[in-house]
C-alpha positions as CSV (number, residue, x, y, z in Angstrom):
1,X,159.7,124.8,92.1
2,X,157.5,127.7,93.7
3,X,156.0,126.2,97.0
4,X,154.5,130.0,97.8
5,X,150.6,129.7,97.5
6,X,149.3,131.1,94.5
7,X,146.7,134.2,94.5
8,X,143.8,131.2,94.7
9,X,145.2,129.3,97.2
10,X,146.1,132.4,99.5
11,X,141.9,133.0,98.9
12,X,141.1,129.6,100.5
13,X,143.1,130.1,103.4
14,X,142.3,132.9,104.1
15,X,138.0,132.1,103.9
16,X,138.8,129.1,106.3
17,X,140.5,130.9,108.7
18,X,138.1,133.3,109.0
19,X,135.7,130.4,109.6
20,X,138.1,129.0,111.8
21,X,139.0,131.4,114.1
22,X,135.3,132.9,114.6
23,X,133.1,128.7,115.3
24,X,136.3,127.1,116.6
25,X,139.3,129.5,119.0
26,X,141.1,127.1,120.7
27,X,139.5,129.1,123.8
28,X,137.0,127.1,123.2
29,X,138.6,124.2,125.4
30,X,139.3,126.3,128.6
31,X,136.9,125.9,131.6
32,X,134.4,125.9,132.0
33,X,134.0,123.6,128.6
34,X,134.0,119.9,129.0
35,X,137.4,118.8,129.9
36,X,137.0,115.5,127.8
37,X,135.9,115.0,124.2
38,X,134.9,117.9,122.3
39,X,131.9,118.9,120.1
40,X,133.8,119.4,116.9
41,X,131.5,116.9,114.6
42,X,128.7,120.0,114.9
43,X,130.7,121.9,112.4
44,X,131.3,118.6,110.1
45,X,128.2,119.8,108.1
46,X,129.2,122.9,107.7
47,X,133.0,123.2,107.2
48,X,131.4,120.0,104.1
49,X,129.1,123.1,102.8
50,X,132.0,125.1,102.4
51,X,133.7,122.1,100.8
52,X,136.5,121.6,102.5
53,X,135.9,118.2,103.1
54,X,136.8,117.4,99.6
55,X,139.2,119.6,98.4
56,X,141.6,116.8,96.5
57,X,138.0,114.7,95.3
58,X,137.2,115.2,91.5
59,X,134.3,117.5,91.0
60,X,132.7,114.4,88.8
61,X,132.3,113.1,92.3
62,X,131.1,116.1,94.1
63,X,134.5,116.9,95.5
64,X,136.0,120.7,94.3
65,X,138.6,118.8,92.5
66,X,142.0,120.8,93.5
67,X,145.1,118.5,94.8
68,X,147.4,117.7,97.2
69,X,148.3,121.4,97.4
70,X,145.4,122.9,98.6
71,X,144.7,119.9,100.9
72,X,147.9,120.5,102.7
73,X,147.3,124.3,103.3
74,X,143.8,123.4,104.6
75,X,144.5,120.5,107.0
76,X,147.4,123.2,107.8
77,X,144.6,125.9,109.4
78,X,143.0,122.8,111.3
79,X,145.8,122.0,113.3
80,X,146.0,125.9,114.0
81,X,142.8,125.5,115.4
82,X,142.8,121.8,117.1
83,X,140.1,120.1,115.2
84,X,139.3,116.9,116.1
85,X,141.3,113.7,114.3
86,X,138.4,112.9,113.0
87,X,139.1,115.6,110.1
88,X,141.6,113.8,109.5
89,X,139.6,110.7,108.9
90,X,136.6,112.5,107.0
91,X,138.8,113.6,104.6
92,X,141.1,110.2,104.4
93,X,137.8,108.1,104.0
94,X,136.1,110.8,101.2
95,X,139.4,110.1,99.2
96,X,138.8,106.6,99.8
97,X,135.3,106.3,98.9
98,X,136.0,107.8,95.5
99,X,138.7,105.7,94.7
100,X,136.2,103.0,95.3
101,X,133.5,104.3,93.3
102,X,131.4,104.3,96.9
103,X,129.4,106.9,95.5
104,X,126.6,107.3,98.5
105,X,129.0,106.9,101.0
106,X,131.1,109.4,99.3
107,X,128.4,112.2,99.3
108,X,127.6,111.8,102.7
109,X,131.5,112.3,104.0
110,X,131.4,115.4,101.7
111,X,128.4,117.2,102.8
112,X,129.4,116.7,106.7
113,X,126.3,114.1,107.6
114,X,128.3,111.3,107.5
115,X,130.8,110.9,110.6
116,X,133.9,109.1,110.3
117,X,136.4,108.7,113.2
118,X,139.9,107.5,113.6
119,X,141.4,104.1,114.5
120,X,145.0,104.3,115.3
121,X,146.9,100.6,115.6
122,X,148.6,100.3,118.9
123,X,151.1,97.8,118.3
124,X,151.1,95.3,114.8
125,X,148.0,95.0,113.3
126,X,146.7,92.6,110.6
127,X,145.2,94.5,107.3
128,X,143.3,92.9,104.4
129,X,140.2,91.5,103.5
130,X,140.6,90.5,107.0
131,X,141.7,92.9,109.6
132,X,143.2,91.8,113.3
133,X,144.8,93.9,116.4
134,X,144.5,96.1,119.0
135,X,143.4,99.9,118.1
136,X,143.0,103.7,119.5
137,X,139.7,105.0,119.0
138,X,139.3,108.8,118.6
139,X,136.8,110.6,119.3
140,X,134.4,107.9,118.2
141,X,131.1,107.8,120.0
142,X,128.6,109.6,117.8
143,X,130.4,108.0,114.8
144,X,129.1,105.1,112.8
145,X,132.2,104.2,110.9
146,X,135.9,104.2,112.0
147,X,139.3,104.7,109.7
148,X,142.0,103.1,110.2
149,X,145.5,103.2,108.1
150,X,149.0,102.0,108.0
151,X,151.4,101.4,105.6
152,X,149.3,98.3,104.9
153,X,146.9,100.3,103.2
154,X,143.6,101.9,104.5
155,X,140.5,100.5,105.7
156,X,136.8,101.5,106.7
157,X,134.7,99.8,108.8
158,X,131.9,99.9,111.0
159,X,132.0,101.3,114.8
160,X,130.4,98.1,115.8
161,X,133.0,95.6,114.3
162,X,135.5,96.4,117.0
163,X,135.0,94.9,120.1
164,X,135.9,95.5,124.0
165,X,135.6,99.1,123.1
166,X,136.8,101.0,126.8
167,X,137.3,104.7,127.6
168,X,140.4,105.3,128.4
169,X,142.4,108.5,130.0
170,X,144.7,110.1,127.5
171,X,147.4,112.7,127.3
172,X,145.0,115.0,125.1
173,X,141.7,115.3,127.4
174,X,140.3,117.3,125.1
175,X,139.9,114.1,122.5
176,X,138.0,111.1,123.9
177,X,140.0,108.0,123.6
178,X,138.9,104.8,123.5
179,X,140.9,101.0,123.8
180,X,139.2,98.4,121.1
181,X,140.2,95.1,119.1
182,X,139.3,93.8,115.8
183,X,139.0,89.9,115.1
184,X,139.0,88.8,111.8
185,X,137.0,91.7,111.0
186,X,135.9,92.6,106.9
187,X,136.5,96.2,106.5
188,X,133.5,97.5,104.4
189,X,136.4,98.9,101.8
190,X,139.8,98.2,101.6
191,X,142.5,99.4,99.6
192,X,146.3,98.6,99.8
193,X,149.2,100.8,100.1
194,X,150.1,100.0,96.4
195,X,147.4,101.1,94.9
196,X,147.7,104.2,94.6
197,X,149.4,107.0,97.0
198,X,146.6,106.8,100.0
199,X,149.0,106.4,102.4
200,X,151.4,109.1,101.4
201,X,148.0,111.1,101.2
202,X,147.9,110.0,105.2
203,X,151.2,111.2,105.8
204,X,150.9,114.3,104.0
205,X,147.7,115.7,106.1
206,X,148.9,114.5,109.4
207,X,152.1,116.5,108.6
208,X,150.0,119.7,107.3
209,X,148.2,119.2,110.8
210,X,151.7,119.1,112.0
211,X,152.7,122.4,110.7
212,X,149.4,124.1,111.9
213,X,150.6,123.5,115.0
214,X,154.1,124.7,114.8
215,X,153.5,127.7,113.3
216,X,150.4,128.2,116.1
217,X,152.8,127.7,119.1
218,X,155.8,130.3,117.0
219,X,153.0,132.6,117.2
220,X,151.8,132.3,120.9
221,X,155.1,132.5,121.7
222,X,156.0,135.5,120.0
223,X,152.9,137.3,120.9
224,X,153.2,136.5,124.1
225,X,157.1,138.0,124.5
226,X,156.0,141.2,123.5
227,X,153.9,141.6,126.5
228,X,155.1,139.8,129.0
229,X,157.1,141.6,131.2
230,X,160.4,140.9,133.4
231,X,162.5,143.6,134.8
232,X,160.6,146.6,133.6
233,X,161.0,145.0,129.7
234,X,159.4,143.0,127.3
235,X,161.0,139.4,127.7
236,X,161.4,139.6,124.1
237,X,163.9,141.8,124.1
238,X,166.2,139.4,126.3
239,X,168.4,137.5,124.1
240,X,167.3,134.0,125.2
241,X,163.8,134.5,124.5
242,X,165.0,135.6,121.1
243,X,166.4,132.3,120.4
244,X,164.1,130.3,121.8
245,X,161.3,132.1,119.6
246,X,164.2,132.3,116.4
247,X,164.3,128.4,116.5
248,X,160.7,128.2,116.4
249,X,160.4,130.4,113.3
250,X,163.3,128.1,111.3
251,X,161.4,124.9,112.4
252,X,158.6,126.4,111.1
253,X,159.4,127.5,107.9
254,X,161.6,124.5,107.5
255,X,158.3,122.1,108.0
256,X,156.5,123.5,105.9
257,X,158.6,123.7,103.0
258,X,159.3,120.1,103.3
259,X,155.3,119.8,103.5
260,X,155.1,121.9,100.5
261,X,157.8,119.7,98.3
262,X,155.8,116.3,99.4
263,X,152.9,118.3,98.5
264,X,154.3,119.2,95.0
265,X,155.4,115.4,94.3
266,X,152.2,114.0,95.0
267,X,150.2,116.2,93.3
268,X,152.4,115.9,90.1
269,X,153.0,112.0,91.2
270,X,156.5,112.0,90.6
271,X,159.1,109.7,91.3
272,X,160.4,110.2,95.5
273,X,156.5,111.0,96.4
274,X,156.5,108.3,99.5
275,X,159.9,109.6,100.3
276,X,159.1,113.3,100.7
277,X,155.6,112.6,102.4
278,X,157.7,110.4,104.9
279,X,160.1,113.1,105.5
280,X,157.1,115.1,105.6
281,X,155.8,113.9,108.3
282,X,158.9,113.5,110.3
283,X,159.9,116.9,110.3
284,X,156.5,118.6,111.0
285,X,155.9,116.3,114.1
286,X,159.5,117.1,115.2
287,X,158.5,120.9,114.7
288,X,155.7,120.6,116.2
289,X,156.8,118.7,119.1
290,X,160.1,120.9,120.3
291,X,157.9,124.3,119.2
292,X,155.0,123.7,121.2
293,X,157.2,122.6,124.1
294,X,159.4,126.0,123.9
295,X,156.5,127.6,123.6
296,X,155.3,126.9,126.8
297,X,158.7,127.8,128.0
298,X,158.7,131.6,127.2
299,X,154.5,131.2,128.7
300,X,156.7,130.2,131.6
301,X,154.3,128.4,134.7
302,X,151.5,129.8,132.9
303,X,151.9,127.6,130.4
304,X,151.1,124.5,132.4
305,X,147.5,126.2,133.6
306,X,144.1,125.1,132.3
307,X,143.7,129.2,131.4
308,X,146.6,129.3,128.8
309,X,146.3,127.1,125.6
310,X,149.9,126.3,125.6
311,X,149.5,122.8,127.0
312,X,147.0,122.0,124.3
313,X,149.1,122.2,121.6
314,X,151.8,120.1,123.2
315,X,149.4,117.2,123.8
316,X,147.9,117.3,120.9
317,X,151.3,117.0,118.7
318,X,151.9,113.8,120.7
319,X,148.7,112.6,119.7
320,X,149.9,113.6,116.1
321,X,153.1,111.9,116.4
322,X,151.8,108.5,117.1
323,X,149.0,108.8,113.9
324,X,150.2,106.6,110.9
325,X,153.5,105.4,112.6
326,X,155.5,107.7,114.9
327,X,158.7,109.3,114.2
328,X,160.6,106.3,114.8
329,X,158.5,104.1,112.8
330,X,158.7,106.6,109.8
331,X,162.4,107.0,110.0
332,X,162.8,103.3,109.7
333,X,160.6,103.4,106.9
334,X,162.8,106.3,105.4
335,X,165.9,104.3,105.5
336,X,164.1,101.6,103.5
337,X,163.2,103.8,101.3
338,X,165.2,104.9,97.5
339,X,166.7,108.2,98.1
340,X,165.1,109.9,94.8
341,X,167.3,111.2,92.1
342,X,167.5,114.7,91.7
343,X,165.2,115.8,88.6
């Protein structure tokens, strides 16, 4: 199995990045920009006229009609970048819509006028045609309709069905978070885990996100030892600092590869697909996680300051870690699960 991209796929990441780096730098979140929330949603419209909003949606139903592949590579370039969750949700709830057959909601989430945001459960949560429990709401104000998914399944609803809805401080500032509760609440669709591979779908992006920013912080880190100084030398050239930065390369590469394989299984729906997405998304947190902590390590105390963007990739993969069931939620899941036969 070849999880290189191909010459096409190497083409859309490379037109994204561009994009990327040139509307959204992560510079954009150092004073003196807001210092909570974040004005991502403006490019929802446009990043949807490019089409990457619907990269795994059939082009019957507007969508460009590629697969799991492609989606992971993109959803890859926004955690680079530190898009809002909401992307996250967009392109969760466009896959949902066409499964549905929710045709006019489907073309809104596609062309970027239609904003979605995230719910995350805090705690258990009741999913069905009626939905109970205490949520996270991400950067939700401006949107009219909210996401949420667990291994129950996935369900869209409207802002207004959750109640108490409270601002709240979180880890991430640059991602507004609000506190909010569902009672008995009809989701306007609904559709369970076992129907279909939505869920490993879930997994799959918040894991590609996941390996964005591990491969981000390997980066920073690397740049960064080259010319930072100590001694009269480049602190890369002390051996520390080479292992530090060596560890972040492996869990890297090792991330993504595991990102790619899920990737592979669910695009070709093969037998394991919920395992590897799992694994997926335990060992591209985990990446992410320890490499965006070393990498603030070799920043040294500038890594802590509001004018480095070290610290942002650090909060943000705990905010990463605890969407769709943390690490220790998905490795209890993963024990449950068959171990797939080799093919």
């Amino acid at each position: 199995m070849n999880l290189l991209p191909s010459a096409e796929q190497a083409q859309i990441i490379d037109s994204l990045r561009s994009f990327l780096v040139e509307q959204v730098p992560v510079s954009r979140f150092r004073p003196p920009a807001a210092q909570i929330g974040n004005s991502d949603a403006a490019l929802w419209s446009q990043i949807g006229e490019l089409g990457f909003l619907g990269v795994s949606v059939a082009e019957s139903q507007g969508g460009i009609g590629l697969g799991a592949k492609e989606d992971l590579l993109v959803h890859r370039e926004f955690g680079r970048h530190l898009l809002s969750p909401s992307i996250l949700a967009i392109s969760l709830a466009a896959r949902l819509a066409a499964a549905c057959d929710a045709t006019t909601l489907l073309a809104g989430l596609l062309a970027g006028s239609t904003h979605v945001a995230l719910a995350n459960p805090r705690g258990l949560v009741k999913f069905g045609a009626a939905c109970s429990g205490d949520f996270h709401l991400f950067d939700s104000h401006d949107a009219p309709f909210v996401l949420s998914c667990s291994d129950q399944g996935l369900a869209l609803f409207e802002r207004g069905q959750f109640k108490g809805i409270a601002n709240v401080l979180g880890t991430d500032n640059v991602v507004a978070l609000e506190r909010a509760t569902l009672e008995s609440a009809k989701p306007l669709i609904w559709r369970p885990a076992s129907e279909g591979r939505l869920y490993d779908h879930a997994l799959l992006l918040a894991a590609a996100y996941a390996v964005g920013i591990a491969e981000a912080t390997r980066d920073m880190a690397v740049d960064y030892a080259k010319v930072r100084e100590q001694f009269g030398k480049p602190i890369g050239s002390f051996q520390a600092v080479k292992h530090l930065c060596a560890d972040m390369a492996i869990r890297a590469e090792a991330a993504m590869c595991q990102a790619a394989f899920a990737a592979s299984t669910l695009a070709e729906d093969k037998v394991g697909a919920e395992f590897q997405a799992t694994s997926a998304k335990i060992v591209a947190t985990k990446a992410a996680l320890e490499n965006a902590a070393q990498n603030i390590q070799v920043h040294g105390a500038i890594g802590f300051t509001s004018e480095a963007d070290a610290h942002l990739y650090l909060k943000r993969a705990h905010v990463v870690d605890q969407l769709f069931g943390d690490q220790r939620t998905q490795r209890v899941r993963l024990i449950d699960l068959p171990f797939p036969e080799a093919a």
